[in-house]
C-alpha positions in Angstrom: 171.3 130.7 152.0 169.0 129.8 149.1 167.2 126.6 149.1 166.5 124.9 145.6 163.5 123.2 144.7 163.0 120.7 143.1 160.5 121.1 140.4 159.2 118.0 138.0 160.9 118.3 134.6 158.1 120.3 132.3 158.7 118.9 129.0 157.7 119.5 124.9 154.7 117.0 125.0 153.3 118.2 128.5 153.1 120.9 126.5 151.5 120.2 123.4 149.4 118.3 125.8 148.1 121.5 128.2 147.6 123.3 125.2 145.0 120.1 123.2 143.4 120.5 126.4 143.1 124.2 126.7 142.0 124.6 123.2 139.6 121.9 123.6 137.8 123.5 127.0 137.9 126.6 125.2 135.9 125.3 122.0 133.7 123.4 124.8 133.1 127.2 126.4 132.3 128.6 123.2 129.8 125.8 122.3 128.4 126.5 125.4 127.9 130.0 125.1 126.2 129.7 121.6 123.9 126.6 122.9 123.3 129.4 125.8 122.3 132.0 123.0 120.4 129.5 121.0 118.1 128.7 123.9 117.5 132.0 124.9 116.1 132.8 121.8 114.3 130.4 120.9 112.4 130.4 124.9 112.0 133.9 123.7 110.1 133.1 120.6 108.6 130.3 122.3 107.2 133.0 125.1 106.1 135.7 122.0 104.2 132.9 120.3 102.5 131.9 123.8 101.4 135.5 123.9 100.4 135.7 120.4 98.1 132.7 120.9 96.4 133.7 124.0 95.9 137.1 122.4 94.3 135.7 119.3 92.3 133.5 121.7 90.8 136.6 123.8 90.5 138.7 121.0 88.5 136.3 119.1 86.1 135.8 122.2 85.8 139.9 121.9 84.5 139.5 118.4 81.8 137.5 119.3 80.6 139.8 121.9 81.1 142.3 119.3 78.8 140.5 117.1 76.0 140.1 119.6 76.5 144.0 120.4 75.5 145.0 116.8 73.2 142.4 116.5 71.4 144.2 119.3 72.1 147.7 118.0 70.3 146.4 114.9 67.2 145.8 116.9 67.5 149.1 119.1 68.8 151.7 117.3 70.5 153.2 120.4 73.0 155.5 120.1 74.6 155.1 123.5 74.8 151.6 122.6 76.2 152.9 119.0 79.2 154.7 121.1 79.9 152.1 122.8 80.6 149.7 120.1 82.4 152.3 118.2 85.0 152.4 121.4 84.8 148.8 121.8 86.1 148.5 117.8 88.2 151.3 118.4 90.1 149.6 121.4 90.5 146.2 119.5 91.5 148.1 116.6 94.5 149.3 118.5 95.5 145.9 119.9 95.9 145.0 116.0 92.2 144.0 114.9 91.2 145.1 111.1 88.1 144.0 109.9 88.6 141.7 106.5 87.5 144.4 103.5 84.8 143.0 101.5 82.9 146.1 99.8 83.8 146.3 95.8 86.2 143.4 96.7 86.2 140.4 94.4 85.8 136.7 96.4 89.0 136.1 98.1 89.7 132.4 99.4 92.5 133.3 101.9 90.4 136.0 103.5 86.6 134.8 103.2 84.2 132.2 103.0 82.0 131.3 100.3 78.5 130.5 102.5 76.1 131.2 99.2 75.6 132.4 95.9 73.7 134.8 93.7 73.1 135.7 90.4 75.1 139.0 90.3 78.5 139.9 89.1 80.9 136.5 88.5 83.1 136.1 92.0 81.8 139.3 93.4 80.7 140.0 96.7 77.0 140.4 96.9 76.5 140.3 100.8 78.5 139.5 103.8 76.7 137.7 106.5 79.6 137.5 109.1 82.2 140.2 109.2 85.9 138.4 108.9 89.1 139.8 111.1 92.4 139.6 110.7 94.9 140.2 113.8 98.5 141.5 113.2 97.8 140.5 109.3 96.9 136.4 110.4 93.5 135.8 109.4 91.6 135.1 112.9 87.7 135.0 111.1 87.3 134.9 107.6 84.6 136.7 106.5 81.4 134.4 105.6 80.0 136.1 102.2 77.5 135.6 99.3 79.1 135.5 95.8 77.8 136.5 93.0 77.6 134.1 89.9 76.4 135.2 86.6 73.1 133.6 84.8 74.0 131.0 82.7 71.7 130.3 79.3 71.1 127.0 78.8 
């Protein structure tokens, strides 16, 4: 003996309806999953640039410790002192530190400053005063230099 159920009538437009509905929570899921993406990228770039800056932050409080070191090498002429600044550059140069290049060079705006000038050679370097860094290619010092200007006859 079978027993019959009665079950509610499923028709056309319940449907069409189930499947609005499905589709729509699907396009909701997808949505979801590239918002998802979206943010995980960019709290990923947000967390590379955070790193970025506190590097460029340390490493530009190393240069200045760099600069007093060879200020006093210039006074002491030690060569202990002389190998130790030589590691000291060569460990920031590994982190990504290049020293801005200012022999021969011509004045360069993006990468130096202009503290003086000089009769010399028109918009050539005659002297840096402050050597200028760049870290991962972003300028972090510019380097301060004196430019040469040629003599004008009045």
């Amino acid at each position: 003996m079978t027993t019959k159920k009665n079950h509610p009538a499923v028709t056309v437009d319940k449907i069409a309806l189930l499947e609005k509905q499905n589709a729509e929570l699907q396009d909701k899921l997808v949505r979801s999953l590239a918002d998802y993406a979206n943010l995980e990228k960019r709290i990923d770039n947000q967390r590379q640039m955070f790193i970025a800056l506190t590097t460029i932050s340390i490493i530009a409080k190393m240069i200045d410790v760099l600069d007093d070191l060879r200020l006093t090498q210039t006074h002491l002429q030690d060569q202990g002192l002389q190998m130790t600044i030589d590691k000291f550059i060569t460990v920031l140069k590994t982190e990504g530190l290049d020293e801005i290049k200012t022999d021969g060079q011509n004045f360069n705006p993006e990468f130096m400053e202009c503290i003086d000038t000089q009769e010399g050679k028109d918009n050539s370097i005659i002297s840096v005063k402050k050597t200028g860094y760049s870290f991962n290619g972003q300028v972090i010092r510019p380097a301060q230099v004196v430019v040469g200007r040629e003599k004008k006859l009045h």
